[in-house]
N, C-alpha and C positions, 0 to 999 in steps of 0.2 A: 573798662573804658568809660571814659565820664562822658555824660550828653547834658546838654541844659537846652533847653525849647520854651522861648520866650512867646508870649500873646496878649492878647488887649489894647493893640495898637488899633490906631485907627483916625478918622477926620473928626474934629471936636473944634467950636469957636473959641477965640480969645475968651478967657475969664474961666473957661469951662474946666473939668475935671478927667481924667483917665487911670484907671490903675492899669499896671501892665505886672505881668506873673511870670514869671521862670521857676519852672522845673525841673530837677537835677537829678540826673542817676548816676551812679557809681560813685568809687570813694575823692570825694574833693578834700579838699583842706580845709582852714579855719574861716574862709573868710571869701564872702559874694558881694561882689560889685555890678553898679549898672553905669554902662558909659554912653555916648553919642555920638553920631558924625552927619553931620549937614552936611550937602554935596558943597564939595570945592574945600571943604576944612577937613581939619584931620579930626581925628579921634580922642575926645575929652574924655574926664571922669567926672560921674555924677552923686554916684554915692556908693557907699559901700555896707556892711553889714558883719560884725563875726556870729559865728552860730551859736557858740556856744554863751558868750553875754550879752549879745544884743549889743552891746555898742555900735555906733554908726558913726558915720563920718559925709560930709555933703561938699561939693563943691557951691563957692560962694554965692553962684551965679543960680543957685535954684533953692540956696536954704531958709528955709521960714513957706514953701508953697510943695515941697515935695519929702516925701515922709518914705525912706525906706523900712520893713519891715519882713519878719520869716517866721515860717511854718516851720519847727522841725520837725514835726510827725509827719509831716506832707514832703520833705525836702524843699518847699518851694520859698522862693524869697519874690517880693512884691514890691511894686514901687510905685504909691498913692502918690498922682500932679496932677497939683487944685492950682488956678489962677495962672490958667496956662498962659502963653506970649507966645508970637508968631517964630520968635527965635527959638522957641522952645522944635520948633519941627527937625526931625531929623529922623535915623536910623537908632533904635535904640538896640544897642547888645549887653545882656548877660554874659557872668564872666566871673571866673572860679580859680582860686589858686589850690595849687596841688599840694599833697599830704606832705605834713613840715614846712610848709608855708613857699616863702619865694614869690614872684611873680605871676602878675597873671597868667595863665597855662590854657586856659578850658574858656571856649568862647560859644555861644546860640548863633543860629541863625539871623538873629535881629529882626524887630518889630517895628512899620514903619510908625510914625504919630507926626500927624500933620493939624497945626493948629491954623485958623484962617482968622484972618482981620476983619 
């Protein structure tokens, strides 16, 4: 059974920095993403990660100020946001596609991150 348990949310000013970490057990797939949802909107992608090359991938709205990144001896993947924005506030979730790829499958609890003006 896979778990991911995300943290490092929390209240930080505009301009400011947060990393947030998810950690994963059991067997996932190739490839961890972190998404969002602000109340009243649905649920965006923000980045993603594969394990095995490092390659990433950023949605438009966050690239050049948010760096995803992973641990594989740790299982953990990370997601360093410097030069935060008010729109940046939401629920953040961690999120795992299952072995042979496909769709996202495996989702965290979510981490809030609240940035203030």
């Amino acid at each position: 059974q896979v778990h991911l348990v995300e943290s490092g949310g929390g209240l930080v000013q505009a301009g400011g920095s947060l990393r947030l970490s998810c950690a994963a057990s059991g067997r996932t797939g190739s490839a961890m993403g972190w998404f969002r949802q602000a109340p009243g909107k649905e649920r965006e992608f923000v980045a993603s990660i594969i394990w095995s090359s490092g390659i990433t991938g950023y949605a438009d709205s966050v690239k050049g100020r948010f760096t995803i990144s992973r641990d594989n001896a740790k299982n953990t993947v990370y997601l360093q946001m410097n030069s935060l924005k008010s729109e940046d506030t939401a629920a953040y979730y961690c999120a795992a596609n299952p072995p042979g790829g496909g769709t996202w499958s495996y989702w965290g609890q979510g981490t809030q991150v609240t940035v203030s003006s």
